[in-house]
C-alpha positions in Angstrom: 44.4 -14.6 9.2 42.3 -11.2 8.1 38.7 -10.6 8.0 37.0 -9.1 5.2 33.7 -7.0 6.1 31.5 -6.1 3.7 31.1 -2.6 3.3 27.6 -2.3 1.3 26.3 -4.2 5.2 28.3 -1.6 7.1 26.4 1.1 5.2 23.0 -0.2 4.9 23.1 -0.9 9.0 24.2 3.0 9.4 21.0 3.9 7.2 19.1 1.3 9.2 20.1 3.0 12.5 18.9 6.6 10.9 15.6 5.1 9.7 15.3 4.1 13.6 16.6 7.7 15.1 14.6 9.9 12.3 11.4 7.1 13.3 11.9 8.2 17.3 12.0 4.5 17.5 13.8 3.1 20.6 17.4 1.5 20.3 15.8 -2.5 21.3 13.5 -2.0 18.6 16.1 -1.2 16.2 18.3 -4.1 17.4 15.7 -6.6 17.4 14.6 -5.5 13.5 18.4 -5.3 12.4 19.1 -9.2 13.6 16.2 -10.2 11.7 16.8 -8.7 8.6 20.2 -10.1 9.0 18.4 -13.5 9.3 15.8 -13.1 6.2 17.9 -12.4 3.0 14.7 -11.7 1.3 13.5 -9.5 4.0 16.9 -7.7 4.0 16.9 -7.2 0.2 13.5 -5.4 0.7 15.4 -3.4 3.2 18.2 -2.5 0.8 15.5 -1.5 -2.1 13.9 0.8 0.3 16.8 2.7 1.4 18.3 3.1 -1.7 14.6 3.9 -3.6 12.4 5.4 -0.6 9.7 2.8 -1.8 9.0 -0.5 -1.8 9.9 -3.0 -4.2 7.1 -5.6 -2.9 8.8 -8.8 -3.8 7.9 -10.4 -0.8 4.4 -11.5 -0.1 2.8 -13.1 2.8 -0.6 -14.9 2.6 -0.9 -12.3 -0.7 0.4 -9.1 1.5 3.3 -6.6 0.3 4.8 -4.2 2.5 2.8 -1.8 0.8 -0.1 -3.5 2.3 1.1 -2.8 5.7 2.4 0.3 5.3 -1.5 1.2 4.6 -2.5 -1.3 7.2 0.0 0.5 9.6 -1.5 3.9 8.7 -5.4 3.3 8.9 -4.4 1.9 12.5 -2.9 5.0 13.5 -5.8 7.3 12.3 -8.2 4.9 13.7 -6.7 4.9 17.2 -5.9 8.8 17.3 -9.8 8.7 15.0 -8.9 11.6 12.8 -9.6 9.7 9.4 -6.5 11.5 7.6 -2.8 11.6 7.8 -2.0 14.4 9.8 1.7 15.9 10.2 2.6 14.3 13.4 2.3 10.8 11.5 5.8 10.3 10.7 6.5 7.7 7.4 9.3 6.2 8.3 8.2 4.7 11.7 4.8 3.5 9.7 7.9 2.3 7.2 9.8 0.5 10.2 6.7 -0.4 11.5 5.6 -2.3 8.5 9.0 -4.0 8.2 8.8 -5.4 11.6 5.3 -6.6 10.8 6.5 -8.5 7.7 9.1 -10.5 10.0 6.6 -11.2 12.4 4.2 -11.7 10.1 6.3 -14.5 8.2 6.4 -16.4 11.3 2.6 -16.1 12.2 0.5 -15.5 8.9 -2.4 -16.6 10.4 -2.4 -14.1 13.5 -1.5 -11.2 11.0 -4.1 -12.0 8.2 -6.5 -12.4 10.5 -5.8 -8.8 12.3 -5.8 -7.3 9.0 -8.8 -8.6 7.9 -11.0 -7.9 10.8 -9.7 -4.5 11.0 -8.5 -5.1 13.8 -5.0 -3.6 15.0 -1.6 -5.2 16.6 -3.1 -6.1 19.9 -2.7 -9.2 21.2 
């Protein structure tokens, strides 16, 4: 019997695991965000554009938001909670970036939670 593995997943996971280092994000974040891209092709596939573009390609949408629409969403949070207004340098992209992808899972399972954050401008507390 041999097993095939699938290179392309092998490097995408390494780039994944990066993304989650350069992000100062922690190691059960990462795991929890890698086992459910694994479960959402379509989620994954956004993944796969991003690290291979550094953008988003927006396919998937959820109650009419794009991860561009969290990204932003992510962002005004974080200068509303430090209230600065602007984007300084300590803002790092890529964990707004991870951030925004792990919104989108959760998102998919609980539209109505999320749109309704998002609209009332209010952030990720529950």
């Amino acid at each position: 019997m041999s097993i095939i593995i699938s290179t392309s997943k092998l490097k995408v996971c390494e780039g994944f695991y990066d993304l989650v280092d350069y992000a100062g994000l922690s190691r059960e974040f990462g795991d929890e965000l890698w086992t459910e891209l694994l479960l959402d092709p379509e989620i994954y596939e956004e993944f796969v554009f991003y690290l291979s573009h550094h953008t988003f390609k927006d396919a998937v949408k959820i109650a009419g938001y794009s991860l561009s629409d969290l990204y932003v969403w992510q962002m005004d949070k974080y200068n509303l909670i430090r209230e600065i207004g602007k984007n300084p340098t300590t803002c790092n992209k890529e964990t707004l970036v991870m951030n925004a992808f792990h919104t989108l899972v959760d998102m998919k399972k609980r539209p109505d939670i999320y749109v309704k954050r998002i609209e009332s401008g209010r952030g990720l507390d529950l």
